[in-house]
N, C-alpha and C positions, 0 to 999 in steps of 0.2 A: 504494500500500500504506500501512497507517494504522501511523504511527509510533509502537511499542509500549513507547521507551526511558523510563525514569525520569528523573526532571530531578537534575541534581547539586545535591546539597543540601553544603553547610556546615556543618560540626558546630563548636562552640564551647560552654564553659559559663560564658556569664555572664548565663543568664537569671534575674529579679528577681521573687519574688511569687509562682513556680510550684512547685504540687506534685505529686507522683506519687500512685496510691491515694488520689484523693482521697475514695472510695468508703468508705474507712475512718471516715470521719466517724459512719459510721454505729455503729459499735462503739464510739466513745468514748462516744454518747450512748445506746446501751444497758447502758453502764458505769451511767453517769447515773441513768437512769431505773429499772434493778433494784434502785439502790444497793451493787451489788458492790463496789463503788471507796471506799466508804466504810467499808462494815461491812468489806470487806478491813484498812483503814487503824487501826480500831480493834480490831481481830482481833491485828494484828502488827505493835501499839506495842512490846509488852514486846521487841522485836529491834533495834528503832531506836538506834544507838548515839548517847552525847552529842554534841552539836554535828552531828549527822549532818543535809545540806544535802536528800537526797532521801527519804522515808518510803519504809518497807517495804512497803508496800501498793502503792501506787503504781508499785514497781520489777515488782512480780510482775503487778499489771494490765497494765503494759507488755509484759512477758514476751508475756503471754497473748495482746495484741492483733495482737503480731508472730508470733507461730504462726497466730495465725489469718486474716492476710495471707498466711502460706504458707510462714514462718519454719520452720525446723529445729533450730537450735541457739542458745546464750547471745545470743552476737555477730549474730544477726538482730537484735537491738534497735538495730541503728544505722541501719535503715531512717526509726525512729521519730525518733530523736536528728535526722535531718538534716531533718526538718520542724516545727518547735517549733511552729507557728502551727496547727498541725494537732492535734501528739500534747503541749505544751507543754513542761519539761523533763524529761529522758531522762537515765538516770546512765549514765556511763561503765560499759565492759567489765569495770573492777577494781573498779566498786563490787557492779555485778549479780555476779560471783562470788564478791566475798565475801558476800554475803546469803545466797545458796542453800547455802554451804559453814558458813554459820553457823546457818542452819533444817535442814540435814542432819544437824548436831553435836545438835539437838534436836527429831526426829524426831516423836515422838507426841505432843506440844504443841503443833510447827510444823503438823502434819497435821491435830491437833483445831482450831487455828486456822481454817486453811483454810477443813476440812468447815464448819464453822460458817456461817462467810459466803458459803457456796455456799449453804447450805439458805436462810438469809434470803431470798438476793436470788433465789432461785429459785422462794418462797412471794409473794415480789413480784411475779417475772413471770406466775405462771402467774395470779394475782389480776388484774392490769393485759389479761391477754388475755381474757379473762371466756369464751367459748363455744370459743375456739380451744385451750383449755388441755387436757392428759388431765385426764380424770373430771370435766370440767365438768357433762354431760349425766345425771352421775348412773352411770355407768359405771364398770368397773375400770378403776384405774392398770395398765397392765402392764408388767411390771419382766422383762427381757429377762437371761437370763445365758450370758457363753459364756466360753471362754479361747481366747487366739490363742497363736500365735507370736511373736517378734521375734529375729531373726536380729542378731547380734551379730559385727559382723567385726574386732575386736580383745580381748585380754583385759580384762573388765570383772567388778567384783565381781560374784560368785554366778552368772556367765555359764555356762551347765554344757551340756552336748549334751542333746538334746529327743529327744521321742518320733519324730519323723517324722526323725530321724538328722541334722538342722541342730544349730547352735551359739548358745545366746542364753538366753533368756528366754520364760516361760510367764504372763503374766498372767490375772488371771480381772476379768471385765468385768462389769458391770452398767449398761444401757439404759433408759431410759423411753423406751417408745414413742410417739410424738403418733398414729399412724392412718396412712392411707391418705390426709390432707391434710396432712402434715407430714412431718417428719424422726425426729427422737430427740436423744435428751439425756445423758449420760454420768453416773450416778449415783455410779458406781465405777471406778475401774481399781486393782487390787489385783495390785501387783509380785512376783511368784514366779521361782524360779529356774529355769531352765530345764528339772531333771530333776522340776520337780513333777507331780503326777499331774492327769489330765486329769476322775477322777471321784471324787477328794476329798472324801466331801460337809465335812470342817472347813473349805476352803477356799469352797465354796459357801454356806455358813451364813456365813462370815463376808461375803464380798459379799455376801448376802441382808440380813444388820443393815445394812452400811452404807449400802446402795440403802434401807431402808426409813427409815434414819434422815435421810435425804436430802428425805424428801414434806414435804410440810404435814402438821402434824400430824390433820388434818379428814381425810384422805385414808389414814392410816395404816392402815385397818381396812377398805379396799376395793380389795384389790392382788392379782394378778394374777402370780405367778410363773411364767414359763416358762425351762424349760432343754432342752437334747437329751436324749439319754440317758444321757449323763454325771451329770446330775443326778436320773436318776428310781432314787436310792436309800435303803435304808430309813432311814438315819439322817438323811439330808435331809428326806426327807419327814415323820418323824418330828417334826422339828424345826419344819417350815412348820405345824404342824396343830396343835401343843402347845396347850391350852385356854388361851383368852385373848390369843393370838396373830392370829388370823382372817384368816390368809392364805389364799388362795386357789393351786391349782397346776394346771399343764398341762404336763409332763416325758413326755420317750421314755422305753420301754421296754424293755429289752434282748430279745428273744425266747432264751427257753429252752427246752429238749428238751417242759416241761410246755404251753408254747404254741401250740408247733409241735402236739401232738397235737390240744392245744385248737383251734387252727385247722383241724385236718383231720374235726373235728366237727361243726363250724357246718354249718349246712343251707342250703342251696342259698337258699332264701328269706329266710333272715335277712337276708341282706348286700342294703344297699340302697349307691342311688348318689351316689358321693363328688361335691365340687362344687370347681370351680376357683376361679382368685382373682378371679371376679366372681359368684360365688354361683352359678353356673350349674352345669347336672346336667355333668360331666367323662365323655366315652364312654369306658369301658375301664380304670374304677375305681368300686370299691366299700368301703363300712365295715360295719362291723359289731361290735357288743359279748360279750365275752366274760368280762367280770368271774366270773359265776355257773356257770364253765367252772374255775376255778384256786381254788385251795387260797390263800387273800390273809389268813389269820387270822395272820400275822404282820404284814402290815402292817398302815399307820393304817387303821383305820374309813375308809367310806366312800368308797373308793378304787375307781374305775371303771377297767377296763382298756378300751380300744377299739384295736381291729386295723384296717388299710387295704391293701386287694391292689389291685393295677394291671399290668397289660401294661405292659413295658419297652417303652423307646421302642425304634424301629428303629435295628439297631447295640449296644444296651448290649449290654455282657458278663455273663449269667444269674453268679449267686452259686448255690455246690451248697444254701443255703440254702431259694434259691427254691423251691416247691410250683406241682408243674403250670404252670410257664412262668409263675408271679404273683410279683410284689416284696410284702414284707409288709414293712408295718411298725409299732409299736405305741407310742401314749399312755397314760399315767396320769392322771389329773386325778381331783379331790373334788367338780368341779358337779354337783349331781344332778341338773337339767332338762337342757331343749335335746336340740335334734334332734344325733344321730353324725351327721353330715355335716357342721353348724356346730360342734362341735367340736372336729371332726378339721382342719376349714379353721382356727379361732382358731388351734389349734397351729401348722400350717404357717405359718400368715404369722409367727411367729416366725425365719424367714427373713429378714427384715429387720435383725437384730441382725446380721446377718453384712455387710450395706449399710452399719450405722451403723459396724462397727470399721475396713471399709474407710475410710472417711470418717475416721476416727481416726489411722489410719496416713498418712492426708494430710492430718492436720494435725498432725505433730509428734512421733506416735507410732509411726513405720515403723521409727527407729532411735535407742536413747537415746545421748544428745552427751554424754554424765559418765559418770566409771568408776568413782566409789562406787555401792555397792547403795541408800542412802539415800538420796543426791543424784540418782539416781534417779527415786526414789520421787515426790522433791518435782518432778522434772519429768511425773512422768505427773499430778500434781494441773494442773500449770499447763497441759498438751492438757487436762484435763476443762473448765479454764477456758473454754478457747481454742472448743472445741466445743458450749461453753453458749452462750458467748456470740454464736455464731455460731445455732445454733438459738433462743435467745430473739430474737437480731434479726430472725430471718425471722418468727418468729410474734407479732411485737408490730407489726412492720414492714411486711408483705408479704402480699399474699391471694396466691389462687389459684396454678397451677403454680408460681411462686417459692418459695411457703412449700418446695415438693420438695425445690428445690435443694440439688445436693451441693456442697462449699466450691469443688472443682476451676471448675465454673459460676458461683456466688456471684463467686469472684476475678476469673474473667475479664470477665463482665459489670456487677458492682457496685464490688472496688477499684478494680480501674485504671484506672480514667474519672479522666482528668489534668485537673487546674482551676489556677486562679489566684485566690491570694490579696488581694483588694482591703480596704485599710483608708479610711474617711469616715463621719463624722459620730459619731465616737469608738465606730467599731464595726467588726466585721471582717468581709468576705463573702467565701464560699467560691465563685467564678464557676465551673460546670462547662464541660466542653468544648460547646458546641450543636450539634454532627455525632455525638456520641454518641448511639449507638441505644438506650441505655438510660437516658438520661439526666433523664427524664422519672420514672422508676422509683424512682430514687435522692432526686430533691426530693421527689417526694409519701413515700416514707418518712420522710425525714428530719421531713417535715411530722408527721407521724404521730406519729414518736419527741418531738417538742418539743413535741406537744401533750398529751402526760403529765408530772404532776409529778414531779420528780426524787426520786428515794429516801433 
C-alpha cells in the first residue's frame, strides 16, 4: 500500500529575504504607472503635519493596496509594514488613525482631494490601455448605478434599519463598465444611511455628477446611464436629458395599471424575439415597443418605452402581476435607433453592476471598521481605490480571461505566489517561487507594467 502520510515538517521563523504576496508587486507598480501615488501625494499635502516622517498620500495608497490584498480594516496595513522591501515604509497603527480621523474632521476637501486624483490617474490608465479602455472604439462609456446594502453589526453613526428589515447602511454606487472583456471600475460609492430611499432620484443625480465627473473629460458627452427601476424617474431622467448635458439613459420601468393595459394591446405580431447574452434568438421570450401606446407628455422628449414577456422558468413563483403565465418587464431609454432586442439585451447586461458591488464587498466594503459617518465615508473612497487599482492592473497588465478576474481569483492566483528577496549589483530582485503555476503570469505583467513610463 502506497504511503499517503505527510512528512513532518518544522516550523521556525527565522527565515531571511522572504516575502509573502509577493504578487502585490504588481499594484505598487500600477500605483507607478497611473501616477495615483503621486497626484495622491500632492492632492493631501495640505494634511501632512510638520515634521511629519510619512506623507499623507502614501499612508492612504497603502490603505488601498492592503484592501486590495484582501485587507478589511485600518490594522490590515501591517501586512505591508512587515515587508519594506516590497511595500517600503509603512506608518504605524497611530499614525494611519490619526490621518483618517483628521480627513474625517475635513470631509469635503479631504473627499474633493481624493476624487481629484482618482480622475487623473484614471484618465492615465484608460490612455496607457489604448483599445482595452471603455469608449476606446468610439463607443458609450457606460456608467452602471445601483444601491446595496451593508449590514452593520454594532452601533455606528447614521446606522438606521433598511428597507429589507437589516440594520446598516444604504449606499448608492456608480460603475464603469469595461464589457464582456473586463471587469468595472468604481466611479462612486456614495454613503447613505441606512433608512435612505432606494428611488431617490436627489441621490441618483448626485452619483450620476460624481460618476461623470470621474471620465476624461473627451469622454464626458458619450455616456451611457443605466439604472433599474429605481432610477427610471421623472426627475432623474429629467435631469440626464437637460440641454447641454448629452447623456444618454437605459432605466427600468415600473409597470403601471396604464401598461399593463398597454400590454394587453400589443398585437400578436408586434412582439419579436428577445436575444440572450450571446446575441442569440432566446426560445420563450419576446420585446416589443410600446412608447406610442402611453400618455409620456410629461416626460423628457424622446423617451422610448420597450416591454419584455418571457415564460418563467420551471419552479418560479407566477407574480398576480403576470399576464397569461408571461413575466413583463419594462425599459426607458432616449436611443432612437437599434433593433428592441439589442436594447433590451444592452439593458440586461446591466446585471453586471450587481458582479462589480459583489466584488466591492470583497474588497473592503462588506463591513465598515469606523463608527463615525465620515470616517466612513473616507473608507469607502479608499475600497474605490483599492478596486481601481485592482481593475486598472488587470487591464494594463493582463489579456485574455485574466482581465475577468474577480479579486477573490486575482489573490489566490497572482498575491500569494511567495518569492525571495535577493539584493546584487546595487539592485534588488524579487525571485518568485518556480513551482508556481502562475508564475509565468505574474513576470510577463510585471514586464508589461515597467515597460510604461511612470506617471
Amino acid at each position: 500500500m502506497k504511503n499517503t502520510a505527510r512528512p513532518k515538517i518544522i516550523v521556525s521563523a527565522d527565515g531571511k529575504g522572504l516575502v509573502s504576496q509577493a504578487g502585490g508587486r504588481l499594484l505598487t507598480q500600477t500605483l507607478q504607472v497611473t501616477g495615483l501615488d503621486r497626484a495622491l501625494s500632492q492632492g493631501l499635502e495640505r494634511w501632512r503635519a510638520p515634521r511629519a516622517v510619512h506623507d499623507p498620500g502614501k499612508i492612504i495608497t497603502d490603505l488601498a493596496t492592503a484592501v486590495a490584498l484582501g485587507g478589511d480594516c485600518l490594522a490590515d496595513i501591517a501586512t505591508l509594514r512587515a515587508q519594506p522591501d516590497l511595500y517600503g515604509p509603512v506608518a504605524s497603527d497611530p499614525v494611519v488613525s490619526r490621518l483618517i480621523t483628521t480627513l474625517a474632521a475635513d470631509t469635503p476637501r479631504a473627499l474633493k482631494a481624493i476624487r481629484a486624483a482618482r480622475a487623473a490617474a484614471r484618465e492615465r490608465a484608460w490612455r496607457l490601455a489604448g483599445d482595452a479602455a471603455p469608449g476606446a472604439d468610439g463607443a458609450l462609456v457606460t456608467v452602471d448605478l445601483d444601491a446595496t446594502i451593508l449590514i452593520a453589526h454594532s452601533e455606528k453613526e447614521q446606522a438606521t434599519p433598511t428597507w429589507k428589515r437589516t440594520f446598516g447602511f444604504h449606499p448608492m454606487t456608480a460603475f464603469a463598465d469595461h464589457g464582456p472583456d473586463g471587469s468595472g471600475e468604481p466611479l462612486a460609492i456614495m454613503l447613505r444611511p441606512g433608512n435612505a430611499g432606494s428611488n431617490t432620484a436627489a441621490d441618483h443625480i448626485d452619483a450620476a455628477r460624481l460618476a461623470v465627473a470621474q471620465l476624461p473629460r473627451r469622454l464626458r458627452r458619450r455616456v451611457l446611464v443605466r439604472a433599474d427601476s429605481a432610477g427610471g424617474t421623472r426627475e432623474f431622467l429629467t435631469w440626464l436629458t437637460r440641454p447641454g448635458r448629452r447623456l444618454q439613459y437605459s432605466t427600468g420601468f415600473t409597470i403601471t395599471p396604464d401598461i399593463e393595459d398597454a400590454i394587453l394591446k400589443v398585437p400578436a405580431a408586434a412582439w419579436t424575439p428577445a436575444y440572450d447574452s450571446d446575441s442569440e434568438v432566446r426560445e420563450g421570450a419576446w420585446v416589443a415597443e410600446i412608447t406610442g401606446m402611453l400618455d409620456l407628455t410629461s416626460w423628457p422628449a424622446g423617451m422610448r418605452v420597450i416591454v419584455r414577456k418571457e415564460r418563467p422558468h420551471p419552479g418560479a413563483q407566477l407574480r398576480f402581476t403576470d399576464i397569461d403565465g408571461h413575466r413583463f418587464t419594462c425599459l426607458a431609454t432616449d436611443t432612437k435607433g437599434g433593433q428592441l432586442a439589442d436594447l433590451e439585451l444592452r439593458h440586461r447586461r446591466r446585471a453586471r453592476c450587481e458582479d462589480r458591488i459583489r466584488c466591492a464587498k470583497d474588497t473592503g466594503l462588506r463591513n465598515l471598521p469606523l463608527h463615525g459617518f465620515t470616517q466612513n465615508q473616507i473608507w469607502c473612497e479608499i475600497v474605490a481605490l483599492a478596486c481601481e487599482l485592482l481593475a486598472w492592473m488587470q487591464m494594463l497588465a493582463f489579456t485574455g480571461p485574466a482581465r475577468r478576474w474577480e479579486p477573490k481569483r486575482v489573490r489566490l492566483r497572482i498575491f500569494t505566489c511567495a518569492g525571495r528577496i535577493v539584493r546584487g549589483s546595487r539592485r534588488l530582485r524579487l525571485r518568485l517561487a518556480a513551482n508556481w503555476p502562475w508564475a509565468d503570469d505574474i513576470t510577463t505583467a510585471c514586464a508589461r507594467l515597467q515597460a510604461l513610463a511612470p506617471g
